[in-house]
Every structure is written in C-alpha cells, then in structure tokens.
C-alpha positions in Angstrom: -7.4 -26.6 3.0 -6.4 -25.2 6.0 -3.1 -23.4 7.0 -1.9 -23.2 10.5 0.7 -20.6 11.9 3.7 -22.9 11.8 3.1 -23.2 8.3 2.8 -20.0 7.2 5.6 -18.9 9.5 7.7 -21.4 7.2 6.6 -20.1 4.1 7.1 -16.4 4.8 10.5 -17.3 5.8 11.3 -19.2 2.5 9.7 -16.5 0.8 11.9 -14.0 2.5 14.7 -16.0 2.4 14.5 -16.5 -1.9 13.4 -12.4 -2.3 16.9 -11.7 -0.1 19.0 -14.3 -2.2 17.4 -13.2 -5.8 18.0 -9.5 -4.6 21.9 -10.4 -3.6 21.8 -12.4 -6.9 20.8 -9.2 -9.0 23.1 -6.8 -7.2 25.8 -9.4 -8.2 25.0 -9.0 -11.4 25.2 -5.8 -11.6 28.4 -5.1 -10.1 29.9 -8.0 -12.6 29.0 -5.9 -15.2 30.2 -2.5 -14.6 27.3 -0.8 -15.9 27.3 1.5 -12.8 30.8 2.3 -12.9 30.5 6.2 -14.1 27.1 6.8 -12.5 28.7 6.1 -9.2 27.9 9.6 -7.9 23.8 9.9 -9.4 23.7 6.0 -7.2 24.8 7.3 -4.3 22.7 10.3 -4.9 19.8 8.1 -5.0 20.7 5.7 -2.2 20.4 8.9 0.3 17.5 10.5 -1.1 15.7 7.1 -0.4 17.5 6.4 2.7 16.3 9.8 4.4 12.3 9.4 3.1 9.5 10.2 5.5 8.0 7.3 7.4 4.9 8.1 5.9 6.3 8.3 2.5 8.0 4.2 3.3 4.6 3.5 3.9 2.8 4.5 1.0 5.2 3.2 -1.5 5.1 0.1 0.5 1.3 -0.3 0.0 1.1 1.0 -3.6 3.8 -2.5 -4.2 1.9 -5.0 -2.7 -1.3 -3.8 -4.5 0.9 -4.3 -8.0 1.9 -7.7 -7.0 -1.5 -8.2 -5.9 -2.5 -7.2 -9.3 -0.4 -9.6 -11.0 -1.5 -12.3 -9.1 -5.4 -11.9 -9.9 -4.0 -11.5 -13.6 -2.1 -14.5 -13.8 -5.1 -16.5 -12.4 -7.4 -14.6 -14.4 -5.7 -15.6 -17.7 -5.3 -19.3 -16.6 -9.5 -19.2 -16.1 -9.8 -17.9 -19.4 -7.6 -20.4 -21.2 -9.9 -23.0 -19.7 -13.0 -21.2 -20.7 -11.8 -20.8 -23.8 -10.8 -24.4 -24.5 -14.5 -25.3 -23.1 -16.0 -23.6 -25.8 -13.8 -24.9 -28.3 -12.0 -21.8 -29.2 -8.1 -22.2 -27.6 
C-alpha cells in the first residue's frame, strides 16, 4: 500500500487535531475537579521551570517520547502476533 503526501498530510493533521482536543479534554477535567486548587503555587512553579528549559533539553525529552510511543507500538503488535501464534499451536 502506498501513501502519498496529501494523505499523510491529512492524517497528521487529524492526528494533531485529536492529541490537541484529548489534551483540552484532560485539562478540562482537571480543572472540574479542583484537585489542583491548593497546589496552585508548586503548578505554576513547574509551568516556569519547563517553560524556561534549554533547547537542547526540549529536544531530548522530545526524542526519549517518541521512542516510548514507539515502544508501545512494537508491543501492541508484538502481542497481537503472539496471540496468533499461540492459537496456531493450539495453546490460546
């Protein structure tokens, strides 16, 4: 199967597009339920500390994410190819 650009362009927007709603979504949720209401200070604390990190640092952590998505991609797949090896043999 190929993919051409306009495709992919769509999907990375949809993809965006969910990530920014579930992310509003969970924000949401949070301010509905007050759980950060007397940790306001230590959450704004942390907001700046991550708002003023190196470039470099951005980077990094940015890399370090993907390869865990990346990692629980392969797994997912990897325990869907078991299951079917398994049931071959007679075992699941």
């Amino acid at each position: 199967m190929q993919l051409d650009i306009l495709t992919a362009t769509k999907m990375l927007f949809i993809v965006y597009f969910a990530n920014f709603a579930g992310c509003a979504m969970m924000v949401g949720l949070w301010i509905a339920s007050a759980s950060f209401d007397e940790n306001h200070d230590y959450l704004v604390f942390s907001a700046e500390k991550k708002v003023r990190a190196g470039w470099g640092s951005i980077f990094v952590k940015g890399i370090f994410a993907s390869w865990l998505v990346t990692l629980a991609v392969w797994q997912a797949n990897a325990a869907q190819i078991l299951k079917a090896l398994l049931r071959r043999k007679g075992l699941g």
